[in-house]
N, CA, C and O atoms as CSV, one atom per row, in Angstrom:
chain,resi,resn,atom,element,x,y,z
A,1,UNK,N,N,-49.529,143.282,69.509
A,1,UNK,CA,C,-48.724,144.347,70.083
A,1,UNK,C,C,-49.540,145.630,70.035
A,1,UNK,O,O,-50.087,145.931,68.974
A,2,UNK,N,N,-49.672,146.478,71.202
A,2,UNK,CA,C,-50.257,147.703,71.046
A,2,UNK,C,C,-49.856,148.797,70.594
A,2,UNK,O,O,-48.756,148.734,70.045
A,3,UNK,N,N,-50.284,149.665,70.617
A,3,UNK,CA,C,-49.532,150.952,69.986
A,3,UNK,C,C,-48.503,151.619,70.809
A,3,UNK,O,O,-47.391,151.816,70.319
A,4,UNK,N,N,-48.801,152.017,72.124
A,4,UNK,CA,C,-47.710,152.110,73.091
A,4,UNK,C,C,-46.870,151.723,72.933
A,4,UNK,O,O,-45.958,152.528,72.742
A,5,UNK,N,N,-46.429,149.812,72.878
A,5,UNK,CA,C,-45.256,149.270,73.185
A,5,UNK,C,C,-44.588,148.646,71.755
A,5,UNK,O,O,-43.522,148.034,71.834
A,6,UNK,N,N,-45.209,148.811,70.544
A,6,UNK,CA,C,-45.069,149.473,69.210
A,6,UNK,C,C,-44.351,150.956,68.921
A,6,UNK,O,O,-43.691,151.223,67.916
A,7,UNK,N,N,-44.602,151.755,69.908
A,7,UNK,CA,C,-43.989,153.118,69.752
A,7,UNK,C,C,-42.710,153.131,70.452
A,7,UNK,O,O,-41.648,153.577,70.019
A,8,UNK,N,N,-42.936,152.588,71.592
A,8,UNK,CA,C,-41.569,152.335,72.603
A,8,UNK,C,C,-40.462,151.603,71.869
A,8,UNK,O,O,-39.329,152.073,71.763
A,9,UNK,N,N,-40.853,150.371,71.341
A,9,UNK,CA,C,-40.219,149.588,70.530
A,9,UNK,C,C,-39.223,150.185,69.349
A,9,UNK,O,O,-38.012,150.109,69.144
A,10,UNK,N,N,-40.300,150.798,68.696
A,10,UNK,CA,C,-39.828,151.418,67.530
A,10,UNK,C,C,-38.590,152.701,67.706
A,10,UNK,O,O,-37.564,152.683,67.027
A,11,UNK,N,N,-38.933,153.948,68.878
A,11,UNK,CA,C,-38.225,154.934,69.513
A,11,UNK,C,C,-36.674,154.019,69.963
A,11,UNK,O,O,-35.595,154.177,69.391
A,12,UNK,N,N,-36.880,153.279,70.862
A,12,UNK,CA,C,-35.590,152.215,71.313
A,12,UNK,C,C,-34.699,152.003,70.015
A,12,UNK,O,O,-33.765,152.759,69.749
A,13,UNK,N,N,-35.027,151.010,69.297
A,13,UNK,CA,C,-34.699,150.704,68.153
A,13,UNK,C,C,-34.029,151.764,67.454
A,13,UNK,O,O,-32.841,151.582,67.189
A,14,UNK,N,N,-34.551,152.788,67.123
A,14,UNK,CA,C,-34.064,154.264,66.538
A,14,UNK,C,C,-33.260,155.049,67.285
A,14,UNK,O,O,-32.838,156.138,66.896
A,15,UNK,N,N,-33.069,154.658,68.129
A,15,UNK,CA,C,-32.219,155.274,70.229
A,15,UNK,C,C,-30.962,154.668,69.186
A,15,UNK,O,O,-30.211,155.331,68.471
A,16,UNK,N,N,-31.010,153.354,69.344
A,16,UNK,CA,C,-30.025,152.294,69.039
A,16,UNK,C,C,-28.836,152.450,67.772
A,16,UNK,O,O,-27.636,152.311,67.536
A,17,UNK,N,N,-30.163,152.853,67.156
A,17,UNK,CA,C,-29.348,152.757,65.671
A,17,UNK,C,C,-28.645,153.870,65.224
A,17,UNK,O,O,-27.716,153.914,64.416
A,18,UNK,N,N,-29.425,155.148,66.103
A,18,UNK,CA,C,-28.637,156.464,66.091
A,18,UNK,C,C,-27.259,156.917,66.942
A,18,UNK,O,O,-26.427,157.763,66.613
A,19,UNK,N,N,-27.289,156.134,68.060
A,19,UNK,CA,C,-26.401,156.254,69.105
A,19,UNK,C,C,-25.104,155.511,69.047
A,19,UNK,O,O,-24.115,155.868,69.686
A,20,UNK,N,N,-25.155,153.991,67.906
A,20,UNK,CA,C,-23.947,153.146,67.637
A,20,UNK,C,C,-23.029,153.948,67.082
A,20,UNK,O,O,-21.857,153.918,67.457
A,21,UNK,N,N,-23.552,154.923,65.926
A,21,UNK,CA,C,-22.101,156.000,65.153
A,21,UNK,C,C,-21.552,156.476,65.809
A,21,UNK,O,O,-20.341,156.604,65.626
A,22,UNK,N,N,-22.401,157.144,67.280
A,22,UNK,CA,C,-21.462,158.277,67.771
A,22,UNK,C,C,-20.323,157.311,69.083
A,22,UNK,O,O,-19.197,157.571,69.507
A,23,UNK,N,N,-20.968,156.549,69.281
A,23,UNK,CA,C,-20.341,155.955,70.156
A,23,UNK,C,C,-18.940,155.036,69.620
A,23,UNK,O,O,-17.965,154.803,70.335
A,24,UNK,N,N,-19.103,154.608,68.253
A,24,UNK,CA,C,-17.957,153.735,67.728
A,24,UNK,C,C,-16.890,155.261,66.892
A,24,UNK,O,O,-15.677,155.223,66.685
A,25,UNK,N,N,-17.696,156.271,66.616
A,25,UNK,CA,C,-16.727,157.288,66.274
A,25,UNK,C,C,-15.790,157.655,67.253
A,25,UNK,O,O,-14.590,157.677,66.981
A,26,UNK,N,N,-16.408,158.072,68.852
A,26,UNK,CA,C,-15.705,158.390,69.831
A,26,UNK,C,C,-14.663,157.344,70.215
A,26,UNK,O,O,-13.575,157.920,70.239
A,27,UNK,N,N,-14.539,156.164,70.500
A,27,UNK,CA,C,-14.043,154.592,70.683
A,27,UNK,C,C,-12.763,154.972,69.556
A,27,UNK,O,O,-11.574,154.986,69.872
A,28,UNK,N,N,-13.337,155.295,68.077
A,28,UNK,CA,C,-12.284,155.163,67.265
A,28,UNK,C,C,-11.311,156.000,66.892
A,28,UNK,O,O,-10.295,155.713,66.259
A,29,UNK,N,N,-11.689,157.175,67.353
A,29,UNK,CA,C,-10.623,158.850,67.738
A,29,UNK,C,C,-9.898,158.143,69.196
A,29,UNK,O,O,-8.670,158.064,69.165
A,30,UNK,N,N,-10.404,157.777,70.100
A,30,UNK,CA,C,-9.185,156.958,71.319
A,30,UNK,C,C,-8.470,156.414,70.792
A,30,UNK,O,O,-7.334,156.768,71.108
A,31,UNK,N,N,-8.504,155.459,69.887
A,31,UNK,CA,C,-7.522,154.644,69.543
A,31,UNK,C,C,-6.506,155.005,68.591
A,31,UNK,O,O,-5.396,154.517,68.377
A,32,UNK,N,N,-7.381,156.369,67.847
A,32,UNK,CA,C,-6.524,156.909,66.738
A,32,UNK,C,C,-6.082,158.004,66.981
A,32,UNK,O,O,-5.617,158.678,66.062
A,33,UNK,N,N,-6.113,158.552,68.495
A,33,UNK,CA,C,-5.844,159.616,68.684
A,33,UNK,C,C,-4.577,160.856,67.582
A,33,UNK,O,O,-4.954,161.869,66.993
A,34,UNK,N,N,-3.789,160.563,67.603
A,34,UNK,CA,C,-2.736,161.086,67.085
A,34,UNK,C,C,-2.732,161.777,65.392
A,34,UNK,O,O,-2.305,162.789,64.835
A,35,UNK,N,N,-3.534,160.457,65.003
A,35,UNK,CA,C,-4.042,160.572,63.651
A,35,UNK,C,C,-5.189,161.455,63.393
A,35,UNK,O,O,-5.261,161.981,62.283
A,36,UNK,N,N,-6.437,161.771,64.610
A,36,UNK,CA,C,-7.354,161.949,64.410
A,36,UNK,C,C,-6.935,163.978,64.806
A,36,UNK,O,O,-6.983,164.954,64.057
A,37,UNK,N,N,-6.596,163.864,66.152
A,37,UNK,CA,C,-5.649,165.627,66.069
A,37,UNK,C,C,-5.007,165.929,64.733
A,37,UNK,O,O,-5.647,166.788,64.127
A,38,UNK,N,N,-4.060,165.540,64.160
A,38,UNK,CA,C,-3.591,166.005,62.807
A,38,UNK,C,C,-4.670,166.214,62.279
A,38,UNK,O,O,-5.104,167.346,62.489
A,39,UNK,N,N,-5.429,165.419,61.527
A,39,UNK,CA,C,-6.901,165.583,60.234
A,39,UNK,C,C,-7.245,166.680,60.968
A,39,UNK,O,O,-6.995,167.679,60.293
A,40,UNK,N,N,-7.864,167.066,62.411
A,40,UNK,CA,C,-8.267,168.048,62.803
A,40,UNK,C,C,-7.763,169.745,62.515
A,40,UNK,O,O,-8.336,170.816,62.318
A,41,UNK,N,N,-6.215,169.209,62.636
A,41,UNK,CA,C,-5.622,170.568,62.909
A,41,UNK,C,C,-5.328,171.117,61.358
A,41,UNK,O,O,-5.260,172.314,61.080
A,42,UNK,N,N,-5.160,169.989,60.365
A,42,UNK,CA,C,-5.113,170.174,59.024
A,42,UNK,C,C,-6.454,170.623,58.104
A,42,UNK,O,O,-6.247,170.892,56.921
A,43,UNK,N,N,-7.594,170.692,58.546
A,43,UNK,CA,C,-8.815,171.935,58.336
A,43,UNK,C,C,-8.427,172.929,58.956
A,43,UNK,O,O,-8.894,174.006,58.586
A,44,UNK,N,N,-7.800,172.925,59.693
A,44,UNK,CA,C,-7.637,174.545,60.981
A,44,UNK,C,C,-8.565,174.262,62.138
A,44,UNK,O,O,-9.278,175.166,62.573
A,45,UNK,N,N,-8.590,172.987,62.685
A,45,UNK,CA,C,-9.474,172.740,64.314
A,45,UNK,C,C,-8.340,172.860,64.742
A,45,UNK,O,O,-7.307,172.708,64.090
A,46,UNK,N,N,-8.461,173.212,66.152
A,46,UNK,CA,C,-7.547,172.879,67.341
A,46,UNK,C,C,-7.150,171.616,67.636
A,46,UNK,O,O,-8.232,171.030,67.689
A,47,UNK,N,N,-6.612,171.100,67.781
A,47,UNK,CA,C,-6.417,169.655,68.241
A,47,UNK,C,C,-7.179,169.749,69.694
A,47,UNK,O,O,-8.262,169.398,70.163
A,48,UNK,N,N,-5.939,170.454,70.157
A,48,UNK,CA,C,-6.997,170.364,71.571
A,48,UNK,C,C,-8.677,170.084,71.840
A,48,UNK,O,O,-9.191,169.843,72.932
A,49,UNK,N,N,-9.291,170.177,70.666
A,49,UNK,CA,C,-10.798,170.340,71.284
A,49,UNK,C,C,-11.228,168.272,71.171
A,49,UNK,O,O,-12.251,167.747,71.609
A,50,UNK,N,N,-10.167,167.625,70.526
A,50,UNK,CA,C,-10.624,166.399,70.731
A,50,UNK,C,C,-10.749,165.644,71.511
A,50,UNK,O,O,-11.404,164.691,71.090
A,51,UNK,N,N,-10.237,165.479,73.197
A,51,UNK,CA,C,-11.319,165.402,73.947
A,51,UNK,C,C,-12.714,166.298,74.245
A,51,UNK,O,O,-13.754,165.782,74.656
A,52,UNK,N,N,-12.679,166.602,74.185
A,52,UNK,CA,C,-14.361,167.624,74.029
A,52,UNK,C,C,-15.232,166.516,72.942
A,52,UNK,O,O,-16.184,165.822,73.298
A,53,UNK,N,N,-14.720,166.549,71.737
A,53,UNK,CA,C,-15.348,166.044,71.082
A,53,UNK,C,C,-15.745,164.474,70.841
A,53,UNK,O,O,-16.720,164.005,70.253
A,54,UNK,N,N,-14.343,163.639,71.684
A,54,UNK,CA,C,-14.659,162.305,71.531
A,54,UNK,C,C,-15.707,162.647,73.235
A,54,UNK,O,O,-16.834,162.459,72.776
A,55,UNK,N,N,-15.827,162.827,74.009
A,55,UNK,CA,C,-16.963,162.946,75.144
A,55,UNK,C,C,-18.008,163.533,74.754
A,55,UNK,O,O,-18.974,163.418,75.509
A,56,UNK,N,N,-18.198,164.336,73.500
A,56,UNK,CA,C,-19.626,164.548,73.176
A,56,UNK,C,C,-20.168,163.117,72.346
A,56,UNK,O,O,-21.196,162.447,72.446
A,57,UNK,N,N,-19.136,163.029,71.622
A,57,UNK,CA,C,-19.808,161.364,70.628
A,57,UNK,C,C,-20.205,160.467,71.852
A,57,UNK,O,O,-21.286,159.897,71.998
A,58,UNK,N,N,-18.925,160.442,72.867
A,58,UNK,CA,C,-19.139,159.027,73.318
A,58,UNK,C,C,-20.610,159.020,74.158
A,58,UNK,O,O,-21.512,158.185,74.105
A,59,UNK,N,N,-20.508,160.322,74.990
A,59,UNK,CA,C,-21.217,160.411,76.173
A,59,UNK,C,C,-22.840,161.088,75.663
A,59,UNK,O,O,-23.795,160.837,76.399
A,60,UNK,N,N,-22.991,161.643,74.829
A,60,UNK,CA,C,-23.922,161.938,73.855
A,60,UNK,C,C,-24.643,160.489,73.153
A,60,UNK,O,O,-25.845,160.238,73.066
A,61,UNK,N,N,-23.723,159.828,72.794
A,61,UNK,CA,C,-24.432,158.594,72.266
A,61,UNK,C,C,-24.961,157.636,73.163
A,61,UNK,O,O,-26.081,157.206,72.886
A,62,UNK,N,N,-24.240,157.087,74.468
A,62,UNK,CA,C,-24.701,156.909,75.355
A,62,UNK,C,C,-25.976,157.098,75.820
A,62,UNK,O,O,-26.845,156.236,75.951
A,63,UNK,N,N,-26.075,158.836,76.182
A,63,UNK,CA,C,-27.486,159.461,76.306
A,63,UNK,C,C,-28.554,158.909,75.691
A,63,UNK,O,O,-29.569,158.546,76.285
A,64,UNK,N,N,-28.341,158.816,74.342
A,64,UNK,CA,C,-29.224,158.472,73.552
A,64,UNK,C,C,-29.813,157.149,73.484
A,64,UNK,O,O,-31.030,156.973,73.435
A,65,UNK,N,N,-28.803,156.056,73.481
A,65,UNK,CA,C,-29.136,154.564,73.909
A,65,UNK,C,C,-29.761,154.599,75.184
A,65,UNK,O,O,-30.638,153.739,75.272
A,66,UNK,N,N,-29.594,155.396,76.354
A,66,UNK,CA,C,-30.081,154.950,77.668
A,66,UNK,C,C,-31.445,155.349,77.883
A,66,UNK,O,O,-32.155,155.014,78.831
A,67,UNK,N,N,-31.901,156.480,76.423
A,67,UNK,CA,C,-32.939,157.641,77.229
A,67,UNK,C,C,-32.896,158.257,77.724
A,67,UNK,O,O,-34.017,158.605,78.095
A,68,UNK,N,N,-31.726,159.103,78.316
A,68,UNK,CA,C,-31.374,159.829,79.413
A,68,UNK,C,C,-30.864,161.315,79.333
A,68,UNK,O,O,-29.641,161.452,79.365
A,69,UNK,N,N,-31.768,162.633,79.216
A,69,UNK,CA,C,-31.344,163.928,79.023
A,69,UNK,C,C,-31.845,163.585,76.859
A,69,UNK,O,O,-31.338,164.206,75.925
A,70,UNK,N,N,-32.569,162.823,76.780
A,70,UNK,CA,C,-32.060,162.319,75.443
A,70,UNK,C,C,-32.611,163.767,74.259
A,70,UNK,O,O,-31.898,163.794,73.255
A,71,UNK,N,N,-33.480,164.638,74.277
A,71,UNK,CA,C,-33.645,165.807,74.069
A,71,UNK,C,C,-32.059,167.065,73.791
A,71,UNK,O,O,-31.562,167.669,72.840
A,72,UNK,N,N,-31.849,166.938,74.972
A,72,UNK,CA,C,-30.167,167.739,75.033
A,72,UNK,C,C,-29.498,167.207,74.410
A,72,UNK,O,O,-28.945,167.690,73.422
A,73,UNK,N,N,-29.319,165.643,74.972
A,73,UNK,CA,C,-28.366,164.826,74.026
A,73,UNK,C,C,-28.438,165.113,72.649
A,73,UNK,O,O,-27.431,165.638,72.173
A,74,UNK,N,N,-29.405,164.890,71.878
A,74,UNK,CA,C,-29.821,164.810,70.463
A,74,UNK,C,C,-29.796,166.202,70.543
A,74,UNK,O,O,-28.710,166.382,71.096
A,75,UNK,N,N,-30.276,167.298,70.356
A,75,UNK,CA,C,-29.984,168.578,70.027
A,75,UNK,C,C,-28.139,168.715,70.233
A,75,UNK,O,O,-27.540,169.292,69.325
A,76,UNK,N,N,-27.553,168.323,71.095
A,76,UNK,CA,C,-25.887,168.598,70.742
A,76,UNK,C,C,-25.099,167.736,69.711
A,76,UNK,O,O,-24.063,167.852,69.058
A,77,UNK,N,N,-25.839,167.049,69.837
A,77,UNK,CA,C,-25.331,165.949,68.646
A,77,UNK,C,C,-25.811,166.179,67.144
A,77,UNK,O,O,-25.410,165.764,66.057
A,78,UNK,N,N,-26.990,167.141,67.612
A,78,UNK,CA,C,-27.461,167.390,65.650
A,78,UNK,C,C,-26.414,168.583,65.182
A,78,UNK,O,O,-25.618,168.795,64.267
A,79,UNK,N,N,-26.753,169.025,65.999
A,79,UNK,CA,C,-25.082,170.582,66.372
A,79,UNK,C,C,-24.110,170.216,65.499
A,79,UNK,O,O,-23.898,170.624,64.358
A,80,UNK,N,N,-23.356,169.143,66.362
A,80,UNK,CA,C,-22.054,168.612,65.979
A,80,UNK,C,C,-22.000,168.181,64.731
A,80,UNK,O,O,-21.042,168.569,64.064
A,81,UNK,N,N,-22.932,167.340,64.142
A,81,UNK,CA,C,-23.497,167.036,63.094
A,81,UNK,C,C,-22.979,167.626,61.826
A,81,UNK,O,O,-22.056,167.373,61.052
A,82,UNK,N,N,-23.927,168.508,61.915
A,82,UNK,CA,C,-23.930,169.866,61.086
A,82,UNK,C,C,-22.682,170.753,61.165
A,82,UNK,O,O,-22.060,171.001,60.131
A,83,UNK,N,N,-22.333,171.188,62.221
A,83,UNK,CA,C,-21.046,171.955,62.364
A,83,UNK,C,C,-19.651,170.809,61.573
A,83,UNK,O,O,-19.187,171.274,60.532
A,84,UNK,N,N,-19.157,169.678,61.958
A,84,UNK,CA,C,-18.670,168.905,61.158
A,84,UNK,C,C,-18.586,168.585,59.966
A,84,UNK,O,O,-17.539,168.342,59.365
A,85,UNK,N,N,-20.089,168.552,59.372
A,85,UNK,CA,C,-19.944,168.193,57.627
A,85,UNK,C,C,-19.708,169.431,57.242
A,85,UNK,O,O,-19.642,169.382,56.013
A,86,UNK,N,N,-19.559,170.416,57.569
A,86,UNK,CA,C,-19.821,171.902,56.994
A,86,UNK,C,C,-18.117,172.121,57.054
A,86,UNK,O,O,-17.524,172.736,56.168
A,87,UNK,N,N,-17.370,171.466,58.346
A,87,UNK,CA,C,-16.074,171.958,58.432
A,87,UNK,C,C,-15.494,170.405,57.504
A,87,UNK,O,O,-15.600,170.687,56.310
A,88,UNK,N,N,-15.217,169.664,57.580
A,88,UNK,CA,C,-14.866,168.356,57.190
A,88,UNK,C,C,-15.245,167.692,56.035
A,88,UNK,O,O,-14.461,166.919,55.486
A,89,UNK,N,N,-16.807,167.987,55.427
A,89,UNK,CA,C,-17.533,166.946,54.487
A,89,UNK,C,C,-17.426,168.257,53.154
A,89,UNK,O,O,-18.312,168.251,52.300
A,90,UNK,N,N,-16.756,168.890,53.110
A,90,UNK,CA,C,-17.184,170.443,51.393
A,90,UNK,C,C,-16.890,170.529,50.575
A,90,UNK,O,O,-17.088,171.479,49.819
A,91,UNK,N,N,-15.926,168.983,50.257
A,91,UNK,CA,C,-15.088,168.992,49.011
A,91,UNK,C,C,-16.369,168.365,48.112
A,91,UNK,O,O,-16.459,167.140,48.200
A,92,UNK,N,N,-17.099,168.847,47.493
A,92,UNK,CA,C,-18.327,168.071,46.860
A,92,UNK,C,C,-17.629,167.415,45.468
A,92,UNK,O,O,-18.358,166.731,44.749
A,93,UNK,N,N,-16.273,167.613,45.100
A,93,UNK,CA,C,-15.817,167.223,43.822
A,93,UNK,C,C,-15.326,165.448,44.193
A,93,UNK,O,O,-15.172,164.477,43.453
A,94,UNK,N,N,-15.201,165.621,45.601
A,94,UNK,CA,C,-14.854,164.291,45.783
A,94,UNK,C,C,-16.205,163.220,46.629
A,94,UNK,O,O,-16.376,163.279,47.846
A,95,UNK,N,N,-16.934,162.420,45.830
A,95,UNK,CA,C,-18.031,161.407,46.201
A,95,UNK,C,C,-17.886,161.177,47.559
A,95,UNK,O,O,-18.540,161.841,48.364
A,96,UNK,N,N,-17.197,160.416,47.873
A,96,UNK,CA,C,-16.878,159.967,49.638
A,96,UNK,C,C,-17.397,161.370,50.448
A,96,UNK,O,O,-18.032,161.305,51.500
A,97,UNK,N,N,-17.074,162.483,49.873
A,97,UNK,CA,C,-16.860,163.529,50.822
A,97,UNK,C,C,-18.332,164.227,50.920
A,97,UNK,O,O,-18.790,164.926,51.824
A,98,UNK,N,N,-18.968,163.772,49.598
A,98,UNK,CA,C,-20.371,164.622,49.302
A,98,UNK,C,C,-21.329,163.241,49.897
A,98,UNK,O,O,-22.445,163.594,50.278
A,99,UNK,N,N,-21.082,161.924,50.009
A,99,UNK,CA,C,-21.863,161.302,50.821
A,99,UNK,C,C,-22.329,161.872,52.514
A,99,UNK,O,O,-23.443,162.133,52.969
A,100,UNK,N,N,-20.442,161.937,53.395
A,100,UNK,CA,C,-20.253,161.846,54.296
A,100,UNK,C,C,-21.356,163.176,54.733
A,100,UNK,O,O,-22.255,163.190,55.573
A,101,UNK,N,N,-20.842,164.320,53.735
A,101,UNK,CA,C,-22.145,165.250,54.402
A,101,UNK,C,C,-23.251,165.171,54.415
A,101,UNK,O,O,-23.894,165.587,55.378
A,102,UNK,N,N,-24.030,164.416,52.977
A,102,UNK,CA,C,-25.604,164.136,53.357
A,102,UNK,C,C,-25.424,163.178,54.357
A,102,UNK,O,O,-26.461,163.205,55.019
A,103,UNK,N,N,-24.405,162.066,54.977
A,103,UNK,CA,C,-25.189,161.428,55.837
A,103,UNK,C,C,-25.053,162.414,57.522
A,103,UNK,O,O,-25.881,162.338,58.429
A,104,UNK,N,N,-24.267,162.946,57.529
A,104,UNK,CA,C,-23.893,164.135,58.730
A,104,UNK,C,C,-25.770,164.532,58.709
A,104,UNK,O,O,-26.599,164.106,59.513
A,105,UNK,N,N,-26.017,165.445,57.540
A,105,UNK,CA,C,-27.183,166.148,57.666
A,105,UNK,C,C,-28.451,165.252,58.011
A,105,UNK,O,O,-29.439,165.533,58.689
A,106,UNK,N,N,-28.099,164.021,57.297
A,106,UNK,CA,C,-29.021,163.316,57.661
A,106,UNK,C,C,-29.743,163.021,59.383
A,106,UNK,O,O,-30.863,163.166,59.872
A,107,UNK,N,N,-28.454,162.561,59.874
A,107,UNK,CA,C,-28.041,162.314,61.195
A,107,UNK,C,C,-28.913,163.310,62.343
A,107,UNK,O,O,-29.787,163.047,63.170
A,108,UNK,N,N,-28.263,164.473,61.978
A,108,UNK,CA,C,-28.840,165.549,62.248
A,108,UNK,C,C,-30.258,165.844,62.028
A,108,UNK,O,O,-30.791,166.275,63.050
A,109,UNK,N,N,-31.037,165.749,61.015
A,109,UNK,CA,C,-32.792,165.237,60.988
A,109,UNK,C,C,-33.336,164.313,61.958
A,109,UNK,O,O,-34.354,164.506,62.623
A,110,UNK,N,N,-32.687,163.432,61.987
A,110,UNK,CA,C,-32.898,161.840,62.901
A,110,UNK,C,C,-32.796,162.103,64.099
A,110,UNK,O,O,-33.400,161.395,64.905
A,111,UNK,N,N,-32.038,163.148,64.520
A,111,UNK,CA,C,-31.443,163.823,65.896
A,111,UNK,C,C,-32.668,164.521,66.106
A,111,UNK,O,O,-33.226,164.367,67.192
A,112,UNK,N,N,-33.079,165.121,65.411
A,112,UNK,CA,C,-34.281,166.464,65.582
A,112,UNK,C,C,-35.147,165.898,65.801
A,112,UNK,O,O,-36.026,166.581,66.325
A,113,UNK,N,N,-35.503,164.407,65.590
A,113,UNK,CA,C,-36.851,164.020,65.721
A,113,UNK,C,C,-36.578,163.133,67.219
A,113,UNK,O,O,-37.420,162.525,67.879
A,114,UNK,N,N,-35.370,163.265,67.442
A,114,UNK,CA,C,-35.802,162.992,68.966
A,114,UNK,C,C,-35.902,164.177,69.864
A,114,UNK,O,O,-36.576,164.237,70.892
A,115,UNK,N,N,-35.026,165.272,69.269
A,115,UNK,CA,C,-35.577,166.391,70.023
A,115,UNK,C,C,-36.973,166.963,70.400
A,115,UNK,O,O,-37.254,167.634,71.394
A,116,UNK,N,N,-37.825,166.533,69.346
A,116,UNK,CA,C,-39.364,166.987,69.048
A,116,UNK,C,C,-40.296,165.645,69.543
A,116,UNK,O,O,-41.463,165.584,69.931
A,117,UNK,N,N,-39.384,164.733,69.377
A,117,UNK,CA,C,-40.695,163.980,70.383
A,117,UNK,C,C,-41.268,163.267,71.434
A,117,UNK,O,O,-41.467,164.175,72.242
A,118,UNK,N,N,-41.532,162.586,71.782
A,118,UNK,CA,C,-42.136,162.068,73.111
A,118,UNK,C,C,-41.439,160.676,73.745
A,118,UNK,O,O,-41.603,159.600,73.169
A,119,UNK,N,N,-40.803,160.764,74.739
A,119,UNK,CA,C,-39.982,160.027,75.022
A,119,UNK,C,C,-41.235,158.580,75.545
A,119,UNK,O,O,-42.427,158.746,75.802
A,120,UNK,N,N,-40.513,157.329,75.570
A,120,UNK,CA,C,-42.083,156.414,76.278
A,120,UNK,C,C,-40.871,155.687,77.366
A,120,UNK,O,O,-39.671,155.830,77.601
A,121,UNK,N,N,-41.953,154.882,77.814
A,121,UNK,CA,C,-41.395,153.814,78.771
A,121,UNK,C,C,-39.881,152.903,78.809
A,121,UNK,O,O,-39.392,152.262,79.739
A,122,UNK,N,N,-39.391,153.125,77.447
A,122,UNK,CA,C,-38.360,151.922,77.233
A,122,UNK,C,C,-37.022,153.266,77.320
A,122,UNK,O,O,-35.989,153.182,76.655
A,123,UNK,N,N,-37.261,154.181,78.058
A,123,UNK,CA,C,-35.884,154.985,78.488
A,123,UNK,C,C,-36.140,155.578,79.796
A,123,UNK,O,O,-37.237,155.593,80.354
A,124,UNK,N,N,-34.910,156.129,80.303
A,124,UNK,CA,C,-34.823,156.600,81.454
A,124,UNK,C,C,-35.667,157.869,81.513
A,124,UNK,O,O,-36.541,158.017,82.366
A,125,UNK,N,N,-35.444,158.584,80.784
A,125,UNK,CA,C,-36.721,159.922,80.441
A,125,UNK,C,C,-38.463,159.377,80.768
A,125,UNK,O,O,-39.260,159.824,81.593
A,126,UNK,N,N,-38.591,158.491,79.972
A,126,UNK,CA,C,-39.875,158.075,80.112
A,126,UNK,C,C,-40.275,157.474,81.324
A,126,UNK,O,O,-41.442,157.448,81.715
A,127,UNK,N,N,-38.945,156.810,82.144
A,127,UNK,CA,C,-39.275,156.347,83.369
A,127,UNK,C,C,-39.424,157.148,84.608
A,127,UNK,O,O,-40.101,156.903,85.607
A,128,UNK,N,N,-38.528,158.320,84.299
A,128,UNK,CA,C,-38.448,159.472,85.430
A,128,UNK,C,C,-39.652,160.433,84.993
A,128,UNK,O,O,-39.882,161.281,85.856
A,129,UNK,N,N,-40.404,160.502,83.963
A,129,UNK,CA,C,-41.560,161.271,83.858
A,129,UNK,C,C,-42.392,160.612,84.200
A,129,UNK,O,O,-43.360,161.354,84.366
A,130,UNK,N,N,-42.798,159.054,84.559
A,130,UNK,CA,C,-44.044,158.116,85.046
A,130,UNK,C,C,-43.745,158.424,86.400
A,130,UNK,O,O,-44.704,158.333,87.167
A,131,UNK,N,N,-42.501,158.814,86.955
A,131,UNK,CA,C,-42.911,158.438,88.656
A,131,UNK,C,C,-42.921,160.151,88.920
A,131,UNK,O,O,-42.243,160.830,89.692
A,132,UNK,N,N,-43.654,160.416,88.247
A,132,UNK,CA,C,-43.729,162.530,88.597
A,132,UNK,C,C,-45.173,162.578,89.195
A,132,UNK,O,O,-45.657,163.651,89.555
């Protein structure tokens, strides 16, 4: 295997593994809608903003699996990230809650490094920059 399709491989793979959370989070606010507005509005979110937010998971994660805008994608999604554990993850007295934010922040690192790097062949980015 060469290094190219070693790098492609590897980027895909990491597309994949980053893009399943946001996409099964968004999937699982549809189904829980009702439940998921309350938790919201009980920090002090709007309810209202949860469509906004299940179309950034869903359609954001998407992005990210396809290659596509995947730069934007991942920079709004490290956003959300961060803005979330900061509103949602602060009870540090409770474990669950001090995980959920290192893995938020985490997320958000993992996000940045697709922002910063070089998209290849195995996404739509990489395919629309070969035929330039």
């Amino acid at each position: 295997m060469n290094n190219t399709t070693l790098n492609s491989a590897t980027q895909l793979t990491g597309r994949v593994l980053m893009s399943f959370i946001f996409i099964m989070a968004g999937i699982s606010k549809i189904g829980a809608y009702a439940g998921t507005q309350g938790y919201m509005e009980s920090v002090g979110v709007p309810g209202i903003l949860l469509p906004a937010v299940i179309l950034l998971e869903v359609a954001g994660g998407l992005a990210i699996l396809m290659g596509w805008h995947t730069r934007i994608a991942a920079l709004l999604l490290a956003g959300f990230s961060i803005v979330s554990a900061v509103i949602f993850h602060v009870n540090f007295a409770d474990q669950i809650q001090t995980i959920l934010f290192m893995k938020n922040f985490a997320m958000a690192g993992g996000l940045l490094f697709l922002v910063a790097g070089v998209t290849h062949n195995w996404s739509i980015d990489g395919k629309r920059n070969t035929n330039k």
